[in-house]
NUMARVO-502353 format. One record per residue: x, y, z of N, C-alpha, C, O, CB in turn; residue number from 0; residue in three letters. Coordinates in Angstrom, 2 decimals, always signed. Each point is the difference from the previous one (the first is absolute). Last residue first. Glycine has a CB too. Example, Ala and Ser with C-alpha at 12.3 -4.5 7.8 and 13.67 -1.06 7.14 Angstrom:
2
- +12.85 / -2.25 / +7.08 / +0.82 / +1.19 / +0.06 / -0.77 / +1.09 / +0.73 / +0.51 / +1.11 / +0.17 / +0.67 / -1.74 / -2.32 / 1 / SER
- -0.89 / -5.09 / +2.08 / -0.89 / +1.19 / +0.00 / +0.90 / +1.20 / +0.00 / +1.04 / -0.02 / +0.66 / -2.93 / -1.15 / +0.59 / 0 / ALA
end
This chain:
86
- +42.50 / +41.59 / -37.50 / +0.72 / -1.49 / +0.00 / +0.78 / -0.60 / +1.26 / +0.51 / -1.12 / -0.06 / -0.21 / +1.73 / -2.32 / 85 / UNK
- -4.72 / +2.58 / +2.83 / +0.93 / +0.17 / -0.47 / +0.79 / -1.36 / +0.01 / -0.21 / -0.94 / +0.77 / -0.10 / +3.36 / -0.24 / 84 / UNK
- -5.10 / -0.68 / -1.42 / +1.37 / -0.57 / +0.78 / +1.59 / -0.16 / -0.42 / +0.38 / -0.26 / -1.14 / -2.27 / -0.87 / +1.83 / 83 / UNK
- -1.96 / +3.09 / -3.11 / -0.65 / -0.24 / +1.29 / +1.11 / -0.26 / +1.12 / +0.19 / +0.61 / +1.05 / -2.32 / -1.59 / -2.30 / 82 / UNK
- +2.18 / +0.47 / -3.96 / +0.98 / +1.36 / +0.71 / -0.56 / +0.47 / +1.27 / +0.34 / +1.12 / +0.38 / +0.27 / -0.11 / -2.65 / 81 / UNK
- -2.08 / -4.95 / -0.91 / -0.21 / +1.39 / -0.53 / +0.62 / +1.41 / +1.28 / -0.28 / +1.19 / +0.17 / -2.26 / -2.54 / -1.78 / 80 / UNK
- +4.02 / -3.25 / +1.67 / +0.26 / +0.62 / -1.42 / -1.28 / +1.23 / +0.18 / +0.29 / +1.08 / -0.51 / +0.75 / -3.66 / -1.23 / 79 / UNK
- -0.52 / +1.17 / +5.28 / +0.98 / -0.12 / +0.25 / +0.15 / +0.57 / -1.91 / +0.57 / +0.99 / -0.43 / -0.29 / -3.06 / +3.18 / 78 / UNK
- -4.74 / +0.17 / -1.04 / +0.80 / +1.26 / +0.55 / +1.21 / +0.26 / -0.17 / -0.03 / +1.01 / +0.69 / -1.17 / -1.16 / +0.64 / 77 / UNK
- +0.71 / -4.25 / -3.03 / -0.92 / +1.54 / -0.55 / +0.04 / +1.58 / +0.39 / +0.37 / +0.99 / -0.62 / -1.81 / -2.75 / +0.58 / 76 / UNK
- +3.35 / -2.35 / +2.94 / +0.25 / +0.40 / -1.82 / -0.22 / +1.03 / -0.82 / +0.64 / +0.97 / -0.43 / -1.07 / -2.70 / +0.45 / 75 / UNK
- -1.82 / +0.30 / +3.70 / +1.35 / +0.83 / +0.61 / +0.46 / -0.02 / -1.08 / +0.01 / +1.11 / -0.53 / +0.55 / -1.62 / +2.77 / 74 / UNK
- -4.13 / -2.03 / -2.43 / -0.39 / +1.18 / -0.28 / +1.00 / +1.14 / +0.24 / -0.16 / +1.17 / -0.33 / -1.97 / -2.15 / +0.74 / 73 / UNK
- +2.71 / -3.64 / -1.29 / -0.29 / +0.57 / -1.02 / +0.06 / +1.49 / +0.38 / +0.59 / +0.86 / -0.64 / -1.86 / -2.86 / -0.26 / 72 / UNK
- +1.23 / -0.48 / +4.34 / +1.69 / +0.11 / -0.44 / -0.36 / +0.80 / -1.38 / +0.62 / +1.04 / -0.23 / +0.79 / -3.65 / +1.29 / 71 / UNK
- -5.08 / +1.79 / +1.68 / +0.96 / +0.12 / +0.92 / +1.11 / +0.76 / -0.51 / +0.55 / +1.01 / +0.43 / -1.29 / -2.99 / +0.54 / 70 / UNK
- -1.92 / -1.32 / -2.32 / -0.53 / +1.14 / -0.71 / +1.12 / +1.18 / +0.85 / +0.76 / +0.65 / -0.71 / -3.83 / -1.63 / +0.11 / 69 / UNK
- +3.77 / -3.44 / +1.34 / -0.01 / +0.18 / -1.76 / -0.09 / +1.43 / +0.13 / +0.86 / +0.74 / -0.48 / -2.21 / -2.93 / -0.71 / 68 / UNK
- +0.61 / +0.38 / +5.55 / +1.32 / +0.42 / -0.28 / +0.48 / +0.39 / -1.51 / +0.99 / +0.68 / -0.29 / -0.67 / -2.13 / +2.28 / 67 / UNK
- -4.63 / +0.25 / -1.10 / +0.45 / +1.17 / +0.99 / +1.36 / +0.22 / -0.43 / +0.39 / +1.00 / -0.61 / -1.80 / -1.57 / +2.72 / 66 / UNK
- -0.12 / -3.45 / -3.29 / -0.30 / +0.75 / -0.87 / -0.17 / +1.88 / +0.40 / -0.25 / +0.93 / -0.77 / -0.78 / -3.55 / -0.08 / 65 / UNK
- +3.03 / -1.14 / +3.61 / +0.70 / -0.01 / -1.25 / -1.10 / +1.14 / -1.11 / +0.57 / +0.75 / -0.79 / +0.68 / -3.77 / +1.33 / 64 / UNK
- -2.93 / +1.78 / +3.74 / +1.55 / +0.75 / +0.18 / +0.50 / -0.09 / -1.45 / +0.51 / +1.08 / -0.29 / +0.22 / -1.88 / +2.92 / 63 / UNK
- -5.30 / -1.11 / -2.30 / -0.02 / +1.55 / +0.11 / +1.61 / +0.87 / +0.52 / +0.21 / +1.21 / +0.06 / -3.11 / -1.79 / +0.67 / 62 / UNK
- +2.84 / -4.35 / -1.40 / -0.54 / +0.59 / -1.38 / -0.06 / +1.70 / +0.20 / +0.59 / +0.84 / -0.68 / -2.26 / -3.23 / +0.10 / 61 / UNK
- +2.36 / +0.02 / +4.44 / +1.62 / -0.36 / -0.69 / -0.60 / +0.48 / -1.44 / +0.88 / +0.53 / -0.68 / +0.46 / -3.09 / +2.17 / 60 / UNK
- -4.91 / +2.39 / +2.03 / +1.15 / +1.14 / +0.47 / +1.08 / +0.05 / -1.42 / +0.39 / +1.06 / -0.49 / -0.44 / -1.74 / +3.64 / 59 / UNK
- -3.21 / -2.53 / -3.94 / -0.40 / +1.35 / -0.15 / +0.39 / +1.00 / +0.19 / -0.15 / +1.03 / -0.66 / -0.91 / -1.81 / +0.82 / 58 / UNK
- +2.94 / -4.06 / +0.62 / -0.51 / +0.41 / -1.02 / -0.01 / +1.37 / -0.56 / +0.79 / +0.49 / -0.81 / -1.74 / -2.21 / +1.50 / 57 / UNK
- +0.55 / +0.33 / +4.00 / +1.21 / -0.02 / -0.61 / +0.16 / +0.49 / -1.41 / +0.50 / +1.11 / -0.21 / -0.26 / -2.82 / +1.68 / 56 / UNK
- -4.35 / +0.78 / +0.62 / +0.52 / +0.98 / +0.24 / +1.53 / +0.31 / -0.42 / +0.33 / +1.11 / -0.41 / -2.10 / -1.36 / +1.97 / 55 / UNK
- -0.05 / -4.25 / -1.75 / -0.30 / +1.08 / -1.11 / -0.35 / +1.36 / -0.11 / -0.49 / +0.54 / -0.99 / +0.04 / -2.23 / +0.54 / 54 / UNK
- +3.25 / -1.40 / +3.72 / -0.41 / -0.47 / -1.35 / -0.35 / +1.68 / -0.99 / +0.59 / +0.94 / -0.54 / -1.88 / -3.83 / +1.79 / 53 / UNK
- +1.52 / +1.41 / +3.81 / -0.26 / +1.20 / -0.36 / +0.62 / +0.43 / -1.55 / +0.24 / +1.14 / -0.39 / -0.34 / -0.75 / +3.07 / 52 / UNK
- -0.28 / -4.40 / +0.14 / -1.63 / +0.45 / +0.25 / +0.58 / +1.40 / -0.84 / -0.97 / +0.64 / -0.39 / -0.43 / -1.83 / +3.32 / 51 / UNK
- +5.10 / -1.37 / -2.59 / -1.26 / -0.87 / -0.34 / -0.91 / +0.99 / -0.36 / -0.28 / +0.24 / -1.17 / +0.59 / -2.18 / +2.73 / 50 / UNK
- +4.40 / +4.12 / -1.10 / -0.75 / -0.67 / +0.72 / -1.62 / -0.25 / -0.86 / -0.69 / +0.77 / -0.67 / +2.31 / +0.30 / +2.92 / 49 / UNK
- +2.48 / +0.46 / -4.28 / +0.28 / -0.90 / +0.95 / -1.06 / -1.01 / +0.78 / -0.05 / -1.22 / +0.18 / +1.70 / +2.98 / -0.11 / 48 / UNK
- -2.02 / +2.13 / -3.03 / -0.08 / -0.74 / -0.08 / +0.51 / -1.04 / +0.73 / -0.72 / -0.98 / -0.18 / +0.24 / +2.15 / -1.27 / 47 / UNK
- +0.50 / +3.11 / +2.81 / -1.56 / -0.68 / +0.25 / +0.37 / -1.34 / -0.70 / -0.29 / -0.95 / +0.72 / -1.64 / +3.20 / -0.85 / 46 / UNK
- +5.60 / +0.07 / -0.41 / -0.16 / -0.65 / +1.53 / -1.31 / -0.45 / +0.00 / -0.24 / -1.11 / +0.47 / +1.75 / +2.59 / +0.86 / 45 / UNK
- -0.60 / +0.48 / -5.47 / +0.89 / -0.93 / +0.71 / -0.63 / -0.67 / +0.82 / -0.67 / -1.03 / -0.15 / +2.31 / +2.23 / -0.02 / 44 / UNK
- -3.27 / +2.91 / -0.04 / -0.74 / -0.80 / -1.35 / +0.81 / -1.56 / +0.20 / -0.70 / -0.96 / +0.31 / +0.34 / +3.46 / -2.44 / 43 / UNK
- +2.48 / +1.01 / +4.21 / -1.04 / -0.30 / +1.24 / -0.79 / -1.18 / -1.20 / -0.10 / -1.18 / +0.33 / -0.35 / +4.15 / +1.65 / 42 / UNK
- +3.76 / -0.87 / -4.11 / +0.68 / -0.68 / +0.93 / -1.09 / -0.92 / +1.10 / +0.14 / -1.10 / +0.54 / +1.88 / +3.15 / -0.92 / 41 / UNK
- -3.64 / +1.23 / -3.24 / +0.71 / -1.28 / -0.63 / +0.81 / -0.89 / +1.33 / -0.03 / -1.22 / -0.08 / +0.51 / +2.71 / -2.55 / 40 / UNK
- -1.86 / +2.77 / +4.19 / -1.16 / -0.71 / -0.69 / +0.50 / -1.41 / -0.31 / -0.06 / -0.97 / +0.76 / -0.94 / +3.16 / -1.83 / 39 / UNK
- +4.22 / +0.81 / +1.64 / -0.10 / -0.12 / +1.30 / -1.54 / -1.08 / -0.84 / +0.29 / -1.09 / -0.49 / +1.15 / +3.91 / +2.57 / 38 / UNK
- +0.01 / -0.66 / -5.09 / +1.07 / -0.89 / -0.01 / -0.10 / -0.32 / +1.75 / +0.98 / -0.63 / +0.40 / +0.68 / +1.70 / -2.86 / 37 / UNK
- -4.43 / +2.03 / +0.71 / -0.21 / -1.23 / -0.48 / +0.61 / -0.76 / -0.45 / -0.26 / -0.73 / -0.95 / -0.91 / +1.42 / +0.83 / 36 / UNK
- -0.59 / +3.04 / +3.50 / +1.31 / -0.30 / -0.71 / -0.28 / -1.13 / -0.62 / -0.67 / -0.81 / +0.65 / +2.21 / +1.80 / +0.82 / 35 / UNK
- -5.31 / +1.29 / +0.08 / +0.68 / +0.82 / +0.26 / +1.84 / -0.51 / -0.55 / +0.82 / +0.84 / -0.38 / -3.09 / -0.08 / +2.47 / 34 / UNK
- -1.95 / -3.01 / -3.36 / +0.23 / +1.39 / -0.41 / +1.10 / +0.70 / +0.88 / +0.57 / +0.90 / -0.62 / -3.01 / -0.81 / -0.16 / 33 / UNK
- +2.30 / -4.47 / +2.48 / +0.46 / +0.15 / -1.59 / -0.38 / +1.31 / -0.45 / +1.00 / +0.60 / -0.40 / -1.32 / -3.01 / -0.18 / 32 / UNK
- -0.79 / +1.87 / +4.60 / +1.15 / +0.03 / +0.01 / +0.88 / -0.30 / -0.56 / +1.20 / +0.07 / +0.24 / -1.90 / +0.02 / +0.85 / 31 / UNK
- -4.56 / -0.53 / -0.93 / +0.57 / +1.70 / +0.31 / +1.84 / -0.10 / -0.25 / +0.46 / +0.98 / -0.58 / -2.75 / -0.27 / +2.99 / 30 / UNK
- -0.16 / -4.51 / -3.29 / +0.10 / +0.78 / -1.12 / +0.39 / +1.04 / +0.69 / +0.87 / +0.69 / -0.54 / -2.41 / -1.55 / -1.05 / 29 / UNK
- +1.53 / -2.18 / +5.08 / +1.48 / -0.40 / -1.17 / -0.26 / +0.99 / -1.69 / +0.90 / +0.17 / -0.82 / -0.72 / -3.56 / +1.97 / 28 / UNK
- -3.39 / +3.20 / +2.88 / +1.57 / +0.56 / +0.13 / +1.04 / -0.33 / -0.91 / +1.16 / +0.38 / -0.20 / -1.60 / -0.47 / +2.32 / 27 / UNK
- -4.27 / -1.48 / -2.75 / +0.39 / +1.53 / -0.12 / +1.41 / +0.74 / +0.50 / +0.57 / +1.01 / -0.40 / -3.03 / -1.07 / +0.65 / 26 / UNK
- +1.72 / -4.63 / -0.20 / -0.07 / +0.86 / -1.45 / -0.19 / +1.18 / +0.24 / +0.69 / +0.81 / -0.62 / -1.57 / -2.31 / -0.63 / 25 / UNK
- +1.19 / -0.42 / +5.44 / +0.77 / -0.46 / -0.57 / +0.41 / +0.47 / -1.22 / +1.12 / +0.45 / -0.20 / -1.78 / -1.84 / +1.44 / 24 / UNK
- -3.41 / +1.21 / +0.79 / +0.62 / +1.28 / +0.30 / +1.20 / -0.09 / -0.47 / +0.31 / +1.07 / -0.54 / -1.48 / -0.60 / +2.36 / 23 / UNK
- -1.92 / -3.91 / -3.21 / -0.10 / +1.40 / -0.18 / +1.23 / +1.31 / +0.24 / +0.49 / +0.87 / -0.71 / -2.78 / -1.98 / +1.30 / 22 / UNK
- +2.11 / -3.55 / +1.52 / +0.97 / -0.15 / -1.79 / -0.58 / +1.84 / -0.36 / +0.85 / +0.87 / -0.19 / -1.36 / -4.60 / -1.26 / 21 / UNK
- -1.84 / +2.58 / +5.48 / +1.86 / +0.23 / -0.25 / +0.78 / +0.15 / -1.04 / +0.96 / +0.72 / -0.28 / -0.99 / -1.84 / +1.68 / 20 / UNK
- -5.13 / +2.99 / -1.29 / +0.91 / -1.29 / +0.64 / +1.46 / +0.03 / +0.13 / +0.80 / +0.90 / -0.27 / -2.42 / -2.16 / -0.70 / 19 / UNK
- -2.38 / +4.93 / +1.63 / +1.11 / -0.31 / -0.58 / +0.68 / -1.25 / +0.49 / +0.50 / -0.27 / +1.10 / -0.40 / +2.57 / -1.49 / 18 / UNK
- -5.71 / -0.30 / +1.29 / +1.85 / -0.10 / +0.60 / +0.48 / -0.54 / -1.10 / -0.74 / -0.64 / -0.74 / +0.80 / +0.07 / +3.33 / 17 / UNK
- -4.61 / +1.62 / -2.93 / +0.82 / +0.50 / -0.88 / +1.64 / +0.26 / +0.75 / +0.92 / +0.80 / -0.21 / -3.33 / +0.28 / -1.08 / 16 / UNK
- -1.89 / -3.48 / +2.73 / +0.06 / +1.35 / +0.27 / +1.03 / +0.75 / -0.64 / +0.16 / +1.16 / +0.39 / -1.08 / -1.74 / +1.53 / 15 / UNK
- -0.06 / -4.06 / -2.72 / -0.72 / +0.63 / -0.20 / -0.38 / +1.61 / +0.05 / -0.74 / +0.70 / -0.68 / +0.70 / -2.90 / +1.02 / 14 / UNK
- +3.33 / -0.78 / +1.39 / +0.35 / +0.43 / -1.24 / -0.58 / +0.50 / -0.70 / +0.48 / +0.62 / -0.95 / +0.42 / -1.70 / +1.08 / 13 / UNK
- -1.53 / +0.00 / +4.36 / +1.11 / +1.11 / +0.05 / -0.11 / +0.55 / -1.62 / +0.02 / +1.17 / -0.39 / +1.86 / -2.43 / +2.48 / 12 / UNK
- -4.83 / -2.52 / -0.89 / -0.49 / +1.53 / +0.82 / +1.54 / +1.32 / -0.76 / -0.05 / +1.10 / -0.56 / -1.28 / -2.79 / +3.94 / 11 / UNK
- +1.58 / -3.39 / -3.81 / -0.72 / +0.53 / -1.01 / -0.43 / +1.65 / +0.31 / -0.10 / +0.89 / -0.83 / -0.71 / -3.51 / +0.35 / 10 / UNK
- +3.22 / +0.54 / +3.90 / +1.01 / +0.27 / -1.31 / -0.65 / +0.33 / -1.04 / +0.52 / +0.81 / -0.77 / +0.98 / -2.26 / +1.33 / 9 / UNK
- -4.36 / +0.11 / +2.79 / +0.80 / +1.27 / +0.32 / +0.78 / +0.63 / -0.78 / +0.01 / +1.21 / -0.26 / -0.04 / -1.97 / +1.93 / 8 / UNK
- -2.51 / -3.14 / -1.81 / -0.12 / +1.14 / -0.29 / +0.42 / +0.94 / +0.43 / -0.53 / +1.09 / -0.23 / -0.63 / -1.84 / -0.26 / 7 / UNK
- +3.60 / -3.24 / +1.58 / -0.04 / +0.36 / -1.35 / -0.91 / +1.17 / -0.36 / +0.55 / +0.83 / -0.72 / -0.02 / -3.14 / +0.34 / 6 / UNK
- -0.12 / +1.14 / +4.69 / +1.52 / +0.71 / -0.57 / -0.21 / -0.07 / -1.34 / +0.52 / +0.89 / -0.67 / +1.25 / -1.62 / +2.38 / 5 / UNK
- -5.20 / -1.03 / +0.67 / -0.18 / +1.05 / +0.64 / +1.16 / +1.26 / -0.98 / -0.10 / +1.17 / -0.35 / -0.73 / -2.85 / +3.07 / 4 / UNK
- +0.37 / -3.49 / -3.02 / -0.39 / +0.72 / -1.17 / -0.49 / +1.39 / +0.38 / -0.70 / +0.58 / -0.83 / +0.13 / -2.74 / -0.31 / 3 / UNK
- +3.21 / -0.69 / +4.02 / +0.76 / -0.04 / -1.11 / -0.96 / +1.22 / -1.57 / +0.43 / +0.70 / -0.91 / +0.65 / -3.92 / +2.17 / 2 / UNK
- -3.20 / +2.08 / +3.53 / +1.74 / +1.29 / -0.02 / +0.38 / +0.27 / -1.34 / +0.14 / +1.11 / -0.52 / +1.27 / -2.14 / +2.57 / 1 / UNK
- -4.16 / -2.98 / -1.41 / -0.82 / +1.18 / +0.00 / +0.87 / +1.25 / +0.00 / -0.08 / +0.87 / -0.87 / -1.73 / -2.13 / +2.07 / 0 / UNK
end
């Protein structure tokens, strides 16, 4: 009787729009690919390592590399049209 006291409950939390783990997890790992995404790609790594955090891995390590694409194109650019210096 305990046992199914703890399961709605867990239905209770998620229903109320708590954040699971693997959740919070992805969101820390996209905030810290926009912000470096050679720090991103490293954490994108490490999620892969672990089991449960698979295909967060994935999404961090896609959104660091294509961050980091645009990233570079766009310092480029600036740089040829005279935004930045060499």
């Amino acid at each position: 009787m305990d046992n199914n006291s703890s399961l709605s409950s867990d239905s209770q939390n998620k229903a109320k729009g708590a954040f699971s783990f693997d959740r919070k997890w992805l969101l820390i790992g996209i905030v810290i690919a926009l912000i470096s995404p050679v720090s991103g790609l490293i954490l994108g790594i490490t999620f892969w390592t672990e089991s449960k955090l698979k295909k967060e891995a994935k999404v961090v390590i896609a959104l660091s590399v294509i961050w980091g694409l645009i990233f570079i194109y766009l310092s480029n650019w600036l740089v040829e049209q005279g935004y930045l210096l060499r």
